[in-house]
C-alpha positions as CSV (number, residue, x, y, z in Angstrom):
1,X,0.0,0.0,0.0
2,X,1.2,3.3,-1.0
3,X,0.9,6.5,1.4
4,X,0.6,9.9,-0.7
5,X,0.7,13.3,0.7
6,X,-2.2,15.3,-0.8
7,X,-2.3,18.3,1.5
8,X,1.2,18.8,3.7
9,X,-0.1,18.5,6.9
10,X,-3.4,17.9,6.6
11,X,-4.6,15.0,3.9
12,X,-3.0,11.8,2.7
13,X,-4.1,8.9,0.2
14,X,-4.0,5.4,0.9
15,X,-3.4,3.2,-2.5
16,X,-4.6,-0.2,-2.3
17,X,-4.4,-2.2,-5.2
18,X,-8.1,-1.5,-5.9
19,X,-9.3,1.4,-4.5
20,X,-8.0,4.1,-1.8
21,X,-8.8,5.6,1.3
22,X,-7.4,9.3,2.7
23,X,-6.6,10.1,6.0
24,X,-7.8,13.5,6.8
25,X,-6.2,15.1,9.9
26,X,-7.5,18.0,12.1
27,X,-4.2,18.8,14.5
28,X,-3.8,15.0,16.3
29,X,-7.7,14.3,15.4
30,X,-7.7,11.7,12.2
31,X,-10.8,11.0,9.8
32,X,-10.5,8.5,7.7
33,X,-12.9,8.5,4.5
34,X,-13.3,5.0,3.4
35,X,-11.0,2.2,4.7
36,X,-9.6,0.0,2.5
37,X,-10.2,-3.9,1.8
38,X,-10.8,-6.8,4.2
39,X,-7.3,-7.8,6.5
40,X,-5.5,-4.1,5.1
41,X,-6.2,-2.8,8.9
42,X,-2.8,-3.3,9.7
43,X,-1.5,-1.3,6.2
44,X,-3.7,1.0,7.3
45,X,-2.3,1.4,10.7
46,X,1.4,0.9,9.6
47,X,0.8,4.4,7.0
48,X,-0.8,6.2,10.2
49,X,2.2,5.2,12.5
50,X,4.5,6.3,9.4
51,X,3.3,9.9,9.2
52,X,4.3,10.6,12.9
53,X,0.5,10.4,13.8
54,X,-1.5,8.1,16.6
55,X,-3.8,5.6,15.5
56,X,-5.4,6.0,18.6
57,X,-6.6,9.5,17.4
58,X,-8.7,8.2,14.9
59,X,-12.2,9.9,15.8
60,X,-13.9,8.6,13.0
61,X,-14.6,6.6,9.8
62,X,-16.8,7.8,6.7
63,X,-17.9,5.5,4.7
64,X,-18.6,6.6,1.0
65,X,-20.7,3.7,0.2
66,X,-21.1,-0.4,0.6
67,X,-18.8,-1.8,-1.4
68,X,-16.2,-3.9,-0.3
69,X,-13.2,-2.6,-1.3
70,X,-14.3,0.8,1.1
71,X,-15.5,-1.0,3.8
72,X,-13.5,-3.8,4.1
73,X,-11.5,-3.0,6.9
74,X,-13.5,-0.4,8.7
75,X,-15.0,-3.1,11.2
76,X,-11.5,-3.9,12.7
77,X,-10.0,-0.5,12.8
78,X,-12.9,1.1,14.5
79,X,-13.0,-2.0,17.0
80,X,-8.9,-1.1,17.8
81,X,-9.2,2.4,18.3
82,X,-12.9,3.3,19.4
83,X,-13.7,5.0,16.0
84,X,-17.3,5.9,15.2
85,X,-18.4,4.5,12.0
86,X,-20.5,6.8,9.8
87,X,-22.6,6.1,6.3
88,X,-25.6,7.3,4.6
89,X,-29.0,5.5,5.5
90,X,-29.5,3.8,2.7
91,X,-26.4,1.8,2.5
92,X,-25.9,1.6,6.1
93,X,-27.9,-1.8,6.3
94,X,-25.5,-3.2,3.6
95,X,-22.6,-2.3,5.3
96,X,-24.2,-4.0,8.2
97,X,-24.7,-7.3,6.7
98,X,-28.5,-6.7,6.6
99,X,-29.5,-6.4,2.8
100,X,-26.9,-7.7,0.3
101,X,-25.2,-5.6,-2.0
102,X,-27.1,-3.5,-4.5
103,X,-26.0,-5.6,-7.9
104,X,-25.1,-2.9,-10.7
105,X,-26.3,-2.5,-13.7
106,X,-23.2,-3.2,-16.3
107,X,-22.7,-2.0,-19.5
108,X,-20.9,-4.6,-21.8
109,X,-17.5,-3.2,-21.1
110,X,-17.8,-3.7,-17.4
111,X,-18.7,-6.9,-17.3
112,X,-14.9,-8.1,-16.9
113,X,-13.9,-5.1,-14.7
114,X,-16.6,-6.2,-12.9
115,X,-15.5,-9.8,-12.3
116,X,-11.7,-8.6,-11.5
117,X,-13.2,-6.6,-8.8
118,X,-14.8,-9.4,-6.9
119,X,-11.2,-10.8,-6.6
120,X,-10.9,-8.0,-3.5
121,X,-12.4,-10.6,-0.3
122,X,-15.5,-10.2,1.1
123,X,-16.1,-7.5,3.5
124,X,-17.4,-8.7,7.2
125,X,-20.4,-7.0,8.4
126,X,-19.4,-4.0,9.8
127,X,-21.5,-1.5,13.2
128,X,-22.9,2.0,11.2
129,X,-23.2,3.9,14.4
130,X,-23.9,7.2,12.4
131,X,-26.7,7.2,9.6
132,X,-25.8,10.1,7.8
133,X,-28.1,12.1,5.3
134,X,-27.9,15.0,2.6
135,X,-26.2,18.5,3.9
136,X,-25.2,17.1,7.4
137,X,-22.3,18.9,8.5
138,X,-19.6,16.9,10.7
139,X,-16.9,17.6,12.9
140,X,-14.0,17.5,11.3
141,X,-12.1,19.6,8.5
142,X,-14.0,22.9,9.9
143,X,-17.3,21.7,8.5
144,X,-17.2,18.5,6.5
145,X,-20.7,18.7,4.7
146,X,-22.1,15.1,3.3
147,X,-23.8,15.4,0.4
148,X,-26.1,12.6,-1.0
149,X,-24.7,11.3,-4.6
150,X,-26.9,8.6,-5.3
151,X,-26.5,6.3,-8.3
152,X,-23.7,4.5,-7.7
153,X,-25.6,2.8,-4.9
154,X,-28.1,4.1,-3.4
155,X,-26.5,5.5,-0.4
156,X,-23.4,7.0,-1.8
157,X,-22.3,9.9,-0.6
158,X,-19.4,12.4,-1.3
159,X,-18.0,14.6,1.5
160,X,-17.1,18.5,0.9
161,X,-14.6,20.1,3.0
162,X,-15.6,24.1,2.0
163,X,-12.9,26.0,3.8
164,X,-10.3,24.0,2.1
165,X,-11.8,23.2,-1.2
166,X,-11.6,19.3,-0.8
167,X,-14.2,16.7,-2.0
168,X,-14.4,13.4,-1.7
169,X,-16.4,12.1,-4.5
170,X,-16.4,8.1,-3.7
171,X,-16.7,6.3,-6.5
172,X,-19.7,8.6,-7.9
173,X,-16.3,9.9,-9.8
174,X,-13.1,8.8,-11.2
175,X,-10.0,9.5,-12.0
176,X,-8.4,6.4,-14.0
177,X,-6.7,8.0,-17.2
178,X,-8.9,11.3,-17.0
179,X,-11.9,12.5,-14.9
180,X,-14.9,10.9,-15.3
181,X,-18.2,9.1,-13.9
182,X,-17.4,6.4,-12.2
183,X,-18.0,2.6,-13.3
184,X,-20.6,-0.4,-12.0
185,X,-23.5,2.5,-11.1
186,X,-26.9,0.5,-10.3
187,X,-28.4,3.9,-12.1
188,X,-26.3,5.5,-14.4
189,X,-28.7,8.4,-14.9
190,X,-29.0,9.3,-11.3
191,X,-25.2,8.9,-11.3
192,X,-24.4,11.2,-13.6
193,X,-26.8,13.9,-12.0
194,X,-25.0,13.4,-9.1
195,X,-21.6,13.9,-10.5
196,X,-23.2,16.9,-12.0
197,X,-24.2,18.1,-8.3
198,X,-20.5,17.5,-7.3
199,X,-19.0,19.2,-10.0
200,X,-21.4,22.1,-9.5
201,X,-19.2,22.3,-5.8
202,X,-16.2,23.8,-7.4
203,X,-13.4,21.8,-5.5
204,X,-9.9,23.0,-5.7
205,X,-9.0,19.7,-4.9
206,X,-11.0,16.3,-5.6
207,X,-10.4,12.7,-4.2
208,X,-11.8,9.7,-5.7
209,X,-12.2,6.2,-5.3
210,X,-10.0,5.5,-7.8
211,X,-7.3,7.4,-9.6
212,X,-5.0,10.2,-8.2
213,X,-6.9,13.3,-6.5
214,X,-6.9,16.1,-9.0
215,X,-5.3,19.4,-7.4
216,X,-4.9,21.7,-10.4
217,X,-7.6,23.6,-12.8
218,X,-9.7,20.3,-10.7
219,X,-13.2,22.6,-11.0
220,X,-13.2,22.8,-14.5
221,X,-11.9,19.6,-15.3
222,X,-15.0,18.2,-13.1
223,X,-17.4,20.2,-15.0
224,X,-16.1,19.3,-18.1
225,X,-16.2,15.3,-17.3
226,X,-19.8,15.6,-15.9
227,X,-21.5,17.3,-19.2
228,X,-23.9,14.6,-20.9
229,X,-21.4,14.1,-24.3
230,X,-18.5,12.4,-21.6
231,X,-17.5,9.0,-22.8
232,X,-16.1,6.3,-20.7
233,X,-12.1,5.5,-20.7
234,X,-11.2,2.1,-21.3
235,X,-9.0,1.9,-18.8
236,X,-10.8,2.1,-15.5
237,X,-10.5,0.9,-12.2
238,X,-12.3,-2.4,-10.7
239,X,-15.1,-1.5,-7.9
240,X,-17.0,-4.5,-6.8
């Protein structure tokens, strides 16, 4: 696993070999946004250690959706370390084992993304001790404001940081090759209004699931992507 500084001081990725997770940090206080795959709790606690900073700081965990390669590992670190686990409501009975995974709708050239994907193990059922919904604000990055990006799965969410111009954009966005929507959407309409609704945020910086966070000329790039004539790269990332 690779750890990337995004914002000196303040935001770092964590590459998996599918997906990422960032570790936001408010002085000692850590957020993580997403957490990785099933058994990377260690990786994950190894890059913390490795940046000077305590795991036992970590205050909390946001989830961007159900799927396994975000979720994965959340269960274990939030049992070492006392984090609370947030998601929106409608995923949050996935991610507790409840209802099984929303099953995407795939256009043909997903289909063997898709299946590469489901290499990444199973994710354990996992405690949501915070349902989140649209235009909450939380505790951390002076005002981290969840906004509902549905499409994807039903309870994605991306998560805007205002007063520093970051978003998290889950995997309602990628960034594979170029800026895009993002792949395996169980409604590809409502995901691309919801890209459209992030883009509309203006980020100076954006952090996907996939693909290096885009830090320069990264609002109009996002607007660009998310107008209707965008067409897919073929070289994407697999999100089971």
């Amino acid at each position: 696993m690779d750890c990337v500084e995004v914002l000196p001081g303040r935001l770092h990725m964590l590459r998996f070999p599918i997906g990422q997770a960032y570790v936001w940090r408010d002085g000692d206080a850590l957020t993580l946004i997403d957490a990785g795959h099933a058994g990377a709790a260690d990786a994950v606690e190894g890059a913390i250690r490795s940046l000077g900073l305590r795991p036992e700081r970590l205050e909390r965990i946001v989830l961007t959706h159900c799927h396994r390669d975000h979720v994965g590992a959340a269960g274990e670190l939030a049992d070492r370390w006392g984090a609370e686990v947030l998601a929106h409501a409608l995923d949050a009975p996935v991610i507790r084992g409840e209802r099984p995974v929303p099953e995407p709708v795939l256009l043909d050239w997903e289909v063997p993304l898709y299946a590469h994907g489901l290499t990444v193990p199973q994710a354990p059922p996992v405690r949501v001790d915070r349902e989140l919904a649209d235009g909450e604000t939380l505790p951390f990055g002076d005002g981290a404001v969840v906004v509902h990006a549905p499409g994807h799965t039903p309870g994605s969410i991306g998560v805007h940081l205002p007063r520093h111009g970051v978003l998290f954009t889950g995997d309602c966005v990628a960034g594979v090759g170029r800026v895009m929507l993002g792949v395996f959407n169980v409604d590809r309409a409502q995901a691309e209004e919801s890209f459209r609704r992030l883009a509309a945020l203006a980020p100076t910086v954006a952090c996907f699931g996939h693909g290096d966070p885009l830090t320069t000329d990264t609002a109009a790039a996002l607007q660009a992507a998310a107008q209707p004539a965008t067409q897919p790269a073929t070289r994407l990332p697999a999100t089971p």
